[in-house]
C-alpha positions in Angstrom: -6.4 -12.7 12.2 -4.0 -10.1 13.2 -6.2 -8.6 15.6 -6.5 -11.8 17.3 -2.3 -12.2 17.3 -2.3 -8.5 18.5 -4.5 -8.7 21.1 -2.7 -12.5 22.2 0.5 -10.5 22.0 -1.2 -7.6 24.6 -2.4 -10.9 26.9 0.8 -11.9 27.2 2.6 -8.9 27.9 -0.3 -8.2 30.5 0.9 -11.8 32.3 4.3 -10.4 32.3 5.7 -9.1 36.0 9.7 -8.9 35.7 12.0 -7.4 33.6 13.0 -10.8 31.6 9.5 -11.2 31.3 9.0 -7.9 29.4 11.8 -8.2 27.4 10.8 -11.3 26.6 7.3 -9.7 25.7 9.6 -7.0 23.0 10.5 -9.6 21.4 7.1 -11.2 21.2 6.1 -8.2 19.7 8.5 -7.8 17.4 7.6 -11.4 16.3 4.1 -10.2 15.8 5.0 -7.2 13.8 6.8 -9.3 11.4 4.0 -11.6 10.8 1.8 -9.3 10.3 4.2 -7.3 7.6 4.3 -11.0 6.0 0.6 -11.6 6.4 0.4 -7.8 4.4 2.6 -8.9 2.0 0.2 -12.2 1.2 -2.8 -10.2 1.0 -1.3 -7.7 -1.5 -2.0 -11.0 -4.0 -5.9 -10.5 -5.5 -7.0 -13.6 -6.0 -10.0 -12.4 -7.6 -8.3 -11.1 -10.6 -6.3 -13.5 -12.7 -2.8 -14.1 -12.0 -1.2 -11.1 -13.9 -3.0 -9.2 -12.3 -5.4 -8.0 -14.4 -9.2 -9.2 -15.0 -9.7 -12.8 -15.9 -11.8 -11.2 -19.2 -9.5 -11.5 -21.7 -7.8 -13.6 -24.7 -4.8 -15.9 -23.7 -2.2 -18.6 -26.1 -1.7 -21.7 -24.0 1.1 -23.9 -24.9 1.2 -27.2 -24.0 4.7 -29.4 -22.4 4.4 -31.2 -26.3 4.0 -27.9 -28.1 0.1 -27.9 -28.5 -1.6 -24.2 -28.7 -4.7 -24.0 -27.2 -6.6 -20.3 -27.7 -8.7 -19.0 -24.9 -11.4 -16.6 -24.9 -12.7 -15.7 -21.4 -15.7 -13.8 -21.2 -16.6 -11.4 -17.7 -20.5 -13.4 -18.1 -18.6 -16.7 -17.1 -18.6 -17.9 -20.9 -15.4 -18.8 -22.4 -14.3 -20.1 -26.4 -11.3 -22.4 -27.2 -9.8 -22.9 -30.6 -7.4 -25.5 -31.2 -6.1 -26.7 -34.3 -8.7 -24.0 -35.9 -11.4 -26.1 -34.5 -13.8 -23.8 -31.6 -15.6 -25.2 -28.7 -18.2 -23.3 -26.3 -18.3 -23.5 -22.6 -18.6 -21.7 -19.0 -16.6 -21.5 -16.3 -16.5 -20.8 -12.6 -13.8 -19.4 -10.3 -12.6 -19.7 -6.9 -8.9 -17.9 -6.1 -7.2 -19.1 -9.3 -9.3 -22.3 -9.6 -10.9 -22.0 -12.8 -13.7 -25.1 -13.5 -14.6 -25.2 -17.2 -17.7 -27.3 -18.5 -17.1 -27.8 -22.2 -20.1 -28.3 -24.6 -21.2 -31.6 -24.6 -19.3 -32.4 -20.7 -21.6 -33.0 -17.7 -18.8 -32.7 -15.6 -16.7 -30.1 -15.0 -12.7 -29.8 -15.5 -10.4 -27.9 -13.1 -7.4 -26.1 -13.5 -5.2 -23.9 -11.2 -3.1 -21.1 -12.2 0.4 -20.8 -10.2 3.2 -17.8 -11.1 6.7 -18.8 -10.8 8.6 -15.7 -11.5 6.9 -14.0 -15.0 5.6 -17.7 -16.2 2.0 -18.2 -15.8 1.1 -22.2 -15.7 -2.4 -23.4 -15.6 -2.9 -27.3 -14.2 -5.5 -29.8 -14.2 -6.1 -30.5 -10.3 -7.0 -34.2 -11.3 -4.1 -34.7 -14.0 -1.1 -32.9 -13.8 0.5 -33.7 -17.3 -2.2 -31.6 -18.7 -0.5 -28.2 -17.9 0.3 -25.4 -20.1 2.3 -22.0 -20.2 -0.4 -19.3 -20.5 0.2 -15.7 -22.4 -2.1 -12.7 -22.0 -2.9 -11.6 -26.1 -5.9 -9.0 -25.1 
């Protein structure tokens, strides 16, 4: 992507003849230089680790809106526990970005939820029902 900006940036100052033109080309340039700092900037964010920062593997508290804690054990093998209410259930999950799709024992059908960072707070969402949300904190 910014190789294709750069070299549309070069194009253009190659079309350029007069001296409004060029200047007009510097501050083409500089345009491109500053989206390519902010394209640098959004590629600092690995999506391929969880939103923390650090390795989706790992044991989490999620809190509910109402106050419900769920526990969350996600495995590196794609396996995952959750306790709620003392009570443990067995899936697996997939990943894309910070899409996580858990199939629950006894589900045919998988259930997705994204993880967004607003400040320090972690939220994970269900993309097909947003009042199922919940604050999520890194135990282990």
């Amino acid at each position: 992507m910014k190789k294709l900006v750069l070299l549309a940036a070069l194009a253009a100052l190659g079309a350029c003849s007069s001296n409004e033109a060029a200047d007009d080309a510097a501050l083409d340039n500089a345009a491109v230089d500053n989206a390519m700092v902010a394209d640098d900037t959004a590629a600092d964010v690995d999506m391929s680790m969880a939103p923390d920062g650090k390795p989706d593997a790992g044991t989490y508290t999620l809190t509910k809106d109402d106050g419900t804690v769920m526990n969350l054990t996600i495995n590196a093998d794609g396996t995952l526990t959750t306790s709620v209410d003392g009570v443990e259930t067995k899936g697996t999950y997939t990943k894309k970005d910070w899409t996580y799709c858990l199939t629950m024992e006894g589900q045919t059908e998988a259930t997705c939820y994204t993880d967004t960072m607003d400040g320090t707070t972690w939220r994970t969402t269900n993309d097909a029902d947003p009042t199922d949300s919940y604050v999520v904190v890194r135990t282990s």
